[in-house]
C-alpha positions as CSV (number, residue, x, y, z in Angstrom):
1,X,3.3,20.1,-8.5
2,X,0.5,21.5,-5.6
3,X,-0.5,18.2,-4.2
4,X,-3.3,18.5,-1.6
5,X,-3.4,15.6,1.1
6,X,-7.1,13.3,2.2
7,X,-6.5,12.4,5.7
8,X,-6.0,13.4,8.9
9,X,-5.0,10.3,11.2
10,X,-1.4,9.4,12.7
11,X,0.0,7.8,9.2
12,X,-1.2,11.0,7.3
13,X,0.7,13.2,10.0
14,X,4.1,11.6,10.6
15,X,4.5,10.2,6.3
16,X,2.2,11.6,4.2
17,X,2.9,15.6,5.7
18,X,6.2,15.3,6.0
19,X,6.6,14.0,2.7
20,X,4.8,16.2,1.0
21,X,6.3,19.3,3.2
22,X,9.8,18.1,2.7
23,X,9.9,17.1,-0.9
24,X,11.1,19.5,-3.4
25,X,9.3,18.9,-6.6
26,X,5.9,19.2,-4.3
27,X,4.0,22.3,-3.3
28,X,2.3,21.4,-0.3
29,X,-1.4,23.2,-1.2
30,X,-3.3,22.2,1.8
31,X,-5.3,19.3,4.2
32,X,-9.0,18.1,3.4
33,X,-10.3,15.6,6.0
34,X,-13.8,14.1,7.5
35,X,-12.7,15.4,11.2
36,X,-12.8,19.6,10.0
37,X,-11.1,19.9,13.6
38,X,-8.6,17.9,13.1
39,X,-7.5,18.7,9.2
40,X,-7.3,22.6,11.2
41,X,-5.0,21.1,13.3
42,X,-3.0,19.2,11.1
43,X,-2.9,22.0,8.5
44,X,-2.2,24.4,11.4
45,X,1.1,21.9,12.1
46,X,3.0,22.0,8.6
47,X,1.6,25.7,7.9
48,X,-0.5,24.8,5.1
49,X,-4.3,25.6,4.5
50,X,-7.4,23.5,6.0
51,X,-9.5,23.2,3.4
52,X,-13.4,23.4,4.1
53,X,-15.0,21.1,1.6
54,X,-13.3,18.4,-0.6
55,X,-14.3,19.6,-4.4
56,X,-12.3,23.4,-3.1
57,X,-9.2,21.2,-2.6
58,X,-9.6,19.6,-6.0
59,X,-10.1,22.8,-7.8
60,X,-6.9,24.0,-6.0
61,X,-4.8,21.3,-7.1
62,X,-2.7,19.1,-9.4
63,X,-2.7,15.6,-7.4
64,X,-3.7,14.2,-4.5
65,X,-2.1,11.8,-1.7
66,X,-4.1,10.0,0.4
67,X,-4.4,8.7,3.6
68,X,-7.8,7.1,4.6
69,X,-8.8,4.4,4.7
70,X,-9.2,2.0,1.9
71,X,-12.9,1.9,1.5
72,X,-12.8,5.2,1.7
73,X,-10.3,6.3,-1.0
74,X,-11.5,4.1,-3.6
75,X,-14.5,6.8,-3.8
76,X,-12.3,10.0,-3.3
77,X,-10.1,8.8,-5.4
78,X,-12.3,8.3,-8.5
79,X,-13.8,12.0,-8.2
80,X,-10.2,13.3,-7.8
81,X,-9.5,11.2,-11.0
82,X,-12.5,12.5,-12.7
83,X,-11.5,15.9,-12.1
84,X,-8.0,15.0,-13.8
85,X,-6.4,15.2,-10.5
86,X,-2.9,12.8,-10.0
87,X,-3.2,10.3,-7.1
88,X,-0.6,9.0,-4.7
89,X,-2.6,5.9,-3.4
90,X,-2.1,4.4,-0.5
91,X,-2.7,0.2,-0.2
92,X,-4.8,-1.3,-0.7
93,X,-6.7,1.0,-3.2
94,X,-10.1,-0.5,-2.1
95,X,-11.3,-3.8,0.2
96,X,-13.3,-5.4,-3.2
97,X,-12.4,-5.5,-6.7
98,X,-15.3,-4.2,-7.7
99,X,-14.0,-0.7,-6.4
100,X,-10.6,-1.6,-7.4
101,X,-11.9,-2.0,-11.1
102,X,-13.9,1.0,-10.5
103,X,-11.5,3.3,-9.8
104,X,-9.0,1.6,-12.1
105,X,-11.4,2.5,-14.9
106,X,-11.5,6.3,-13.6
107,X,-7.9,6.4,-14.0
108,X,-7.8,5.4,-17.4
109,X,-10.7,7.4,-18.7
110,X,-9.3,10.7,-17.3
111,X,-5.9,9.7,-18.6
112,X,-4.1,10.6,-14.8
113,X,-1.2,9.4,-13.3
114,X,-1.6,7.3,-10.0
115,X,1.3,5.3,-7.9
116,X,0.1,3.2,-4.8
117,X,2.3,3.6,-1.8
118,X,3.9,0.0,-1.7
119,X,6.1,0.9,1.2
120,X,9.1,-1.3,1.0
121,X,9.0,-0.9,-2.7
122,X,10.7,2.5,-2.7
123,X,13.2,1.3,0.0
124,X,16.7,1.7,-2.1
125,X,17.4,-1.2,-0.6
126,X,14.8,-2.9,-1.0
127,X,15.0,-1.9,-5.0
128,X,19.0,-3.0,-4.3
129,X,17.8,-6.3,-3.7
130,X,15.0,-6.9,-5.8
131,X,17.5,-6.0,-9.2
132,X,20.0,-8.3,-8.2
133,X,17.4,-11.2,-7.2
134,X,16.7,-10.6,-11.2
135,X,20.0,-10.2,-12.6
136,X,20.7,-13.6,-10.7
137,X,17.8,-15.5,-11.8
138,X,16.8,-19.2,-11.3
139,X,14.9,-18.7,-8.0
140,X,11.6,-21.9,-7.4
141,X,10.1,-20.2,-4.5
142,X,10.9,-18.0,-1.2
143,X,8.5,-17.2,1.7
144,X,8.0,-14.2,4.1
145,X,6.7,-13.7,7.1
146,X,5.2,-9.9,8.3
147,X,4.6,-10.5,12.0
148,X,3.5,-7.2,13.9
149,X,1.8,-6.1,17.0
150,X,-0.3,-3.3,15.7
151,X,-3.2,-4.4,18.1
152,X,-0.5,-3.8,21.0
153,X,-1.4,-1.3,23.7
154,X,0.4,2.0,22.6
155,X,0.3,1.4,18.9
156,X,-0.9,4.6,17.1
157,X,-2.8,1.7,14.7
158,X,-4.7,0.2,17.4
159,X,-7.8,2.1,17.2
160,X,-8.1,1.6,13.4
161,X,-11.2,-0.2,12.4
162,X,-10.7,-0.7,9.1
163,X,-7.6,-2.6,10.4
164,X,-9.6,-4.5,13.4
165,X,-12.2,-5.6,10.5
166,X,-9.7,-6.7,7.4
167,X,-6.4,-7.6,9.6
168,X,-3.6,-8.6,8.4
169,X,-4.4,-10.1,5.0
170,X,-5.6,-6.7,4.0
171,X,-3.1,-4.6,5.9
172,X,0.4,-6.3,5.1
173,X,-0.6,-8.9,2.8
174,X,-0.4,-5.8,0.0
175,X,3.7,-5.5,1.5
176,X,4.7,-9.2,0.3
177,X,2.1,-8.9,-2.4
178,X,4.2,-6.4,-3.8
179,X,8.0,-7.4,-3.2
180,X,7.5,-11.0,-4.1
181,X,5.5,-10.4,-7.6
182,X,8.4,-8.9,-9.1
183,X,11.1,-11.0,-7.5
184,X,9.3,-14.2,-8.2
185,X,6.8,-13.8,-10.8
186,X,3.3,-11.8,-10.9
187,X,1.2,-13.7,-9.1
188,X,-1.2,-16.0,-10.7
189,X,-3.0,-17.8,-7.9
190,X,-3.4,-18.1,-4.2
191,X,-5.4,-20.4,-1.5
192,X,-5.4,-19.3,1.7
193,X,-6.0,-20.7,5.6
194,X,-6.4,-18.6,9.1
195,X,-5.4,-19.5,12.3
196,X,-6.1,-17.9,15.9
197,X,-7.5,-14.2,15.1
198,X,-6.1,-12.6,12.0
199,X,-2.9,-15.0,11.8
200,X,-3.5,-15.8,7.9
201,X,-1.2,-18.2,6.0
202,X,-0.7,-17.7,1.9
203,X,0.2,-20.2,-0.8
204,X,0.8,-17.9,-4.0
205,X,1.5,-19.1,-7.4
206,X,3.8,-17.2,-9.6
207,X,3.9,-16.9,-13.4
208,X,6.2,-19.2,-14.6
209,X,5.6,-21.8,-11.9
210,X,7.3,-20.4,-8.7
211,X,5.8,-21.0,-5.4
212,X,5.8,-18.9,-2.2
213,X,4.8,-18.6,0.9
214,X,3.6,-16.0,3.6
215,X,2.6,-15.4,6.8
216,X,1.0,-12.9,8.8
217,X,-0.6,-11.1,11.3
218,X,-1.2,-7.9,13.5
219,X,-1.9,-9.7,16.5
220,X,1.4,-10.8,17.9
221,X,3.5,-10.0,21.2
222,X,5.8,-7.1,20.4
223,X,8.7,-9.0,21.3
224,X,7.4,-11.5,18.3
225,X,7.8,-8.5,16.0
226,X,9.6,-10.0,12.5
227,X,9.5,-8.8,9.4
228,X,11.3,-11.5,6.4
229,X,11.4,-12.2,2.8
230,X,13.6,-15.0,1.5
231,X,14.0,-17.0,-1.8
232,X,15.2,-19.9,-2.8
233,X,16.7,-21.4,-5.8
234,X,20.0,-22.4,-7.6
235,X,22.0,-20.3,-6.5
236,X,20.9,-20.9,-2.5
237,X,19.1,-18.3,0.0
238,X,18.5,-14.6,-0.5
239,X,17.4,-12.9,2.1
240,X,15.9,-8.7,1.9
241,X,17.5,-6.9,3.8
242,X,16.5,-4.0,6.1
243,X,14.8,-0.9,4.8
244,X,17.4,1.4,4.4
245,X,15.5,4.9,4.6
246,X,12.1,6.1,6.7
247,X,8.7,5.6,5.5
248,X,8.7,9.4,4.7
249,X,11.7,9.7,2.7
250,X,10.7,6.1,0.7
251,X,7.0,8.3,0.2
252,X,9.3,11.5,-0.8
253,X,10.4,8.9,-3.8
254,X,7.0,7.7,-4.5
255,X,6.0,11.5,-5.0
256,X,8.8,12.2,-7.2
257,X,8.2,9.1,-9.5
258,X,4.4,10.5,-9.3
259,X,5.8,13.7,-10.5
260,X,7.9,12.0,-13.1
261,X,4.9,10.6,-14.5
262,X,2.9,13.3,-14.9
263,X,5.3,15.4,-16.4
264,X,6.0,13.4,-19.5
265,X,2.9,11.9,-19.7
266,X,4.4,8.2,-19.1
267,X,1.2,7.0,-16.6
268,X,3.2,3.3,-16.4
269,X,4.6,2.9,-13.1
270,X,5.2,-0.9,-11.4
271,X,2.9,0.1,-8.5
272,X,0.0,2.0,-10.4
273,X,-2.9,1.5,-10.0
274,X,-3.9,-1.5,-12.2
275,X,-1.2,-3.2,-10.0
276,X,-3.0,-1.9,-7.1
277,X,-6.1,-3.6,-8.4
278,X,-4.3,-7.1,-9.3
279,X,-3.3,-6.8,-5.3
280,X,-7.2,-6.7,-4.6
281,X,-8.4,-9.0,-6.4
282,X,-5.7,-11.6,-4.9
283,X,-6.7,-10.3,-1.4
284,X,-10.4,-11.2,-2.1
285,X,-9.0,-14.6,-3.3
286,X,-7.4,-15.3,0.0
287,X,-10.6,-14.0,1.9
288,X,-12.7,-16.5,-0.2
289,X,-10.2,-19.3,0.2
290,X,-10.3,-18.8,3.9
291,X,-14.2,-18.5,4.5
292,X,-14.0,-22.1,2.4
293,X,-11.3,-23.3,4.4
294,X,-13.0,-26.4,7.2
295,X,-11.0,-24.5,9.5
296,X,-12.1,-21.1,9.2
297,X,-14.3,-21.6,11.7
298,X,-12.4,-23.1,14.7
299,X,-9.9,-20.3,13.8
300,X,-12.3,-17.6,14.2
């Protein structure tokens, strides 16, 4: 399938390209980006084209993977949609639910395939865990924590302003989002509370009356760095472990599931894009939780 790849920053180059360069059921078509310069350059590295204007990638294509950020994609990715184009999202697929819905409806309408780049859920391990947390069953609650120093001097994240503006209820809230729906229920509710900068604290809800906990930021020391999901229940503690692959091979499997869909014309995948909108509309939750929160202020 000729994918054609939005984006041009340091996630699109060292996943997204590699991905799409290395994968087998992917012909790598080409680079569309805001920065012409740089989508040279990038298209220069992995020996594909540059492409001048957006609407000649899409004509050139099957799908698209992007890389931009969120605001961003929600509008590329409804005109690549429209034009019956395949999409390889990244999350979260838009900062409101209006856009989410939007581009949700787009996907429907043209009748595409889309899967949202969920990281650790196309970690084998990761998938390892998550089948035997339901084969097991009985589990009341769990927690995670996703504490990281993306803000850090030397981080290839720290100039991101889409990051600097949403944090990290926007950035890695989507991450336990989407490991703990499925191990302890989709989520049905969630109130939220902030502490110092972009530290955010989650109580979620779970269908079937599951609780769980996170909490997160971008913010913290590098030697802080601690990434955790746990659950609890009859049969004790289970712990995720480790991702057991890179980000670009787990992408190489989100591309091939992508594929997969396409091909027989089965669009259902557990991280499509109405999931990706559910994950929205829970951020936006939190975000209105926390600007009711009495401390959300003091916290600021």
């Amino acid at each position: 399938m000729r994918f054609g790849l939005v984006g041009t920053g340091h996630w699109a180059r060292v996943t997204h390209a590699v991905a799409l360069s290395r994968e087998p059921a992917v012909d790598f078509a080409g680079v569309w980006g805001r920065d012409p310069v740089r989508a040279a350059e990038l298209a220069e590295e992995f020996g594909v084209r540059s492409y001048p204007e957006y609407e000649s990638m899409l004509e050139d294509v099957e799908a698209v993977a992007f890389s931009v950020p969120p605001d961003v994609q929600a509008d590329l990715a409804v005109r690549a949609a429209r034009a019956g184009r395949h999409l390889l999202l990244e999350k979260p697929i838009a900062t409101s639910p209006s856009a989410a819905r939007h581009l949700e409806a787009a996907v429907e309408e043209a009748g595409v395939a889309s899967v949202v780049f969920f990281t650790t859920r196309f970690f084998e391990s990761h998938r390892e865990w998550l089948a035997d947390a339901a084969r097991t069953g009985g589990w009341r609650g769990g927690w995670a924590l996703w504490i990281a120093s993306a803000f850090a001097p030397g981080s290839p994240y720290g100039a991101s302003a889409w990051r600097r503006e949403k944090g990290a209820l926007w950035d890695v809230g989507p991450h336990a989002l989407s490991i703990l729906s499925p191990a302890l229920g989709s989520v049905v509710g969630v109130t939220a509370d902030a502490g110092a900068g972009d530290l955010v604290h989650l109580v979620l809800h779970h269908q079937g009356g599951a609780t769980s906990t996170v909490s997160m930021t971008l913010g913290a020391p590098p030697e802080a760095g601690h990434v955790e999901v746990t659950l609890w229940g009859a049969s004790g503690l289970s712990t995720m472990p480790p991702g057991s692959t890179s980000p670009e091979d787990a992408l190489c499997v989100a591309l091939q599931e992508l594929v997969e869909c396409a091909a027989t014309g089965e669009c259902s995948h557990p991280c499509d894009v109405h999931f990706g909108r559910h994950v929205v509309e829970l951020l936006a939750q939190a975000e209105h939780s926390i600007a009711g929160s009495p401390t959300a202020h003091e916290s600021a």
